[in-house]
DONU-520413 format. One record per residue (C-alpha): residue number from 1; x, y, z. Coordinates in Angstrom, 3 decimals, m for minus. Layout:
N
{pos: NUM, u: X, v: Y, w: Z} .
...
//
This chain:
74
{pos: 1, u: 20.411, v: 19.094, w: m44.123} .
{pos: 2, u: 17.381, v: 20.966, w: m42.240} .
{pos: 3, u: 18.851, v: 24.178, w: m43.961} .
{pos: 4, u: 17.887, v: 22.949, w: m47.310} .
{pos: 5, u: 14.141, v: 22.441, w: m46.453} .
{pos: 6, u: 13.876, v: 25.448, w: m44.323} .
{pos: 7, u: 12.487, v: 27.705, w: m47.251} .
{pos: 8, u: 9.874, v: 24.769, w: m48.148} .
{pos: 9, u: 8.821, v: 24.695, w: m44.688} .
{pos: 10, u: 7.933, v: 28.008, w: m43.847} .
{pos: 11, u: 6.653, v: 28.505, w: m47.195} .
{pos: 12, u: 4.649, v: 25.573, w: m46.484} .
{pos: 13, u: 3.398, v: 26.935, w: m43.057} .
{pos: 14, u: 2.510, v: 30.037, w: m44.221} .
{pos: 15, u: 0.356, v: 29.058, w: m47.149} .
{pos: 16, u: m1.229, v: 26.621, w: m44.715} .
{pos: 17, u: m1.897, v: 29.933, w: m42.097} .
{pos: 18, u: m3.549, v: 31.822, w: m45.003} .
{pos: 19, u: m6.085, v: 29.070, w: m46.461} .
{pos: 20, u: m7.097, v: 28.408, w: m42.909} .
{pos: 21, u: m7.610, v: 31.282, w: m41.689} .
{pos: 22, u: m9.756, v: 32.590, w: m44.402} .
{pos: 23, u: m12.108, v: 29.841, w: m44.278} .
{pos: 24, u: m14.825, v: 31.306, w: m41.559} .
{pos: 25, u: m14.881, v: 34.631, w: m43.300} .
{pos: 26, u: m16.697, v: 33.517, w: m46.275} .
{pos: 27, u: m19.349, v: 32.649, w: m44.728} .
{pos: 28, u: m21.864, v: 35.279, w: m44.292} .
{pos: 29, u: m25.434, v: 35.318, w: m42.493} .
{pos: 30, u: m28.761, v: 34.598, w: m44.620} .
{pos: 31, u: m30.767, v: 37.359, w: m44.644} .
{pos: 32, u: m34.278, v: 36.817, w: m43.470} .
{pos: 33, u: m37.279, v: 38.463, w: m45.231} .
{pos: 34, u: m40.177, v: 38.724, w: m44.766} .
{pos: 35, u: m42.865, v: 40.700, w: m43.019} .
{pos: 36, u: m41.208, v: 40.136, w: m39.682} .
{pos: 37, u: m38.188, v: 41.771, w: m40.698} .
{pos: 38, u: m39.219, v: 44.663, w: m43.168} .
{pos: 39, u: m42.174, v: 45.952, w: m40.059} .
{pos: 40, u: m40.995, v: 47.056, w: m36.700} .
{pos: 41, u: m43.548, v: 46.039, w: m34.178} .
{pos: 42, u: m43.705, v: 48.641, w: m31.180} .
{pos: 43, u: m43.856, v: 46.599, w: m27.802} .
{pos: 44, u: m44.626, v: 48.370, w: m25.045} .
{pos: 45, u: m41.982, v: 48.206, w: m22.615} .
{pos: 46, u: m41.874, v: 48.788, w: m18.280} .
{pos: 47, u: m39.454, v: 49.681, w: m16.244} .
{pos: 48, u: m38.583, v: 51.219, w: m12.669} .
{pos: 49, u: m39.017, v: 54.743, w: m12.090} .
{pos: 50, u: m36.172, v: 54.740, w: m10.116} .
{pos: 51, u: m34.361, v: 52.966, w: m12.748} .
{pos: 52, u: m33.488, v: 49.489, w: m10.736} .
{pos: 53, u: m30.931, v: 47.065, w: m12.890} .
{pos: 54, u: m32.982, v: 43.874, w: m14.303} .
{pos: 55, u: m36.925, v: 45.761, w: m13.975} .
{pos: 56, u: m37.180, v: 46.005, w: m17.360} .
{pos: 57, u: m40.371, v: 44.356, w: m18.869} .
{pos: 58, u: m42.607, v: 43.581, w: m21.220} .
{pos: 59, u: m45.906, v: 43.669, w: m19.333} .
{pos: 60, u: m47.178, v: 45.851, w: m15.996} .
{pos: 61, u: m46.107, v: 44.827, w: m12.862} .
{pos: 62, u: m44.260, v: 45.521, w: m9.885} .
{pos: 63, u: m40.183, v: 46.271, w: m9.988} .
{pos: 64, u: m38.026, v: 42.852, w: m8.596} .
{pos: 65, u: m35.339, v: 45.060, w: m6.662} .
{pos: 66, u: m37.425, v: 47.763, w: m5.007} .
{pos: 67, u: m41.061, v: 46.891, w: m5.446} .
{pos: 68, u: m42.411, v: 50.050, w: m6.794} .
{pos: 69, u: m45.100, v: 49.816, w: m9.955} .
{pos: 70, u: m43.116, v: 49.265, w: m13.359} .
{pos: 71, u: m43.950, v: 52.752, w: m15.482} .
{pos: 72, u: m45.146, v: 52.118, w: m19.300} .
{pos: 73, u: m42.189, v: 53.327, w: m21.724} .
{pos: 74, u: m42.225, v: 53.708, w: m25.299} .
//
């Protein structure tokens, strides 16, 4: 008797894998506009001279790891 449904039921299943599967592509980000997006604004940046992981910066100041005075980067 489970021989009889056996075509239904993987049909079934595989129809069912499709449609869900497909459901979060769809969806795409919003763009944003706006003058935000279209204009690049150029921060400086600081960082180690001797190039320290996690000195990065957005302002002067002195390096976390080492202590040495963060250098201006454009």
């Amino acid at each position: 008797m489970f021989s009889a449904f056996r075509p239904f039921l993987f049909s079934a299943l595989g129809a069912a894998t499709l449609c869900l599967s497909s459901c979060g592509e769809s969806q795409k980000p919003a763009a944003t506009t706006g003058p935000a997006a279209t204009t690049p604004v150029a921060e400086a940046r600081y960082e180690c001279p001797m190039g320290c992981a996690g000195s990065q910066a957005d302002k002067p100041g002195k390096c976390p790891t080492c202590g040495m005075e963060l250098e201006k980067k454009s």
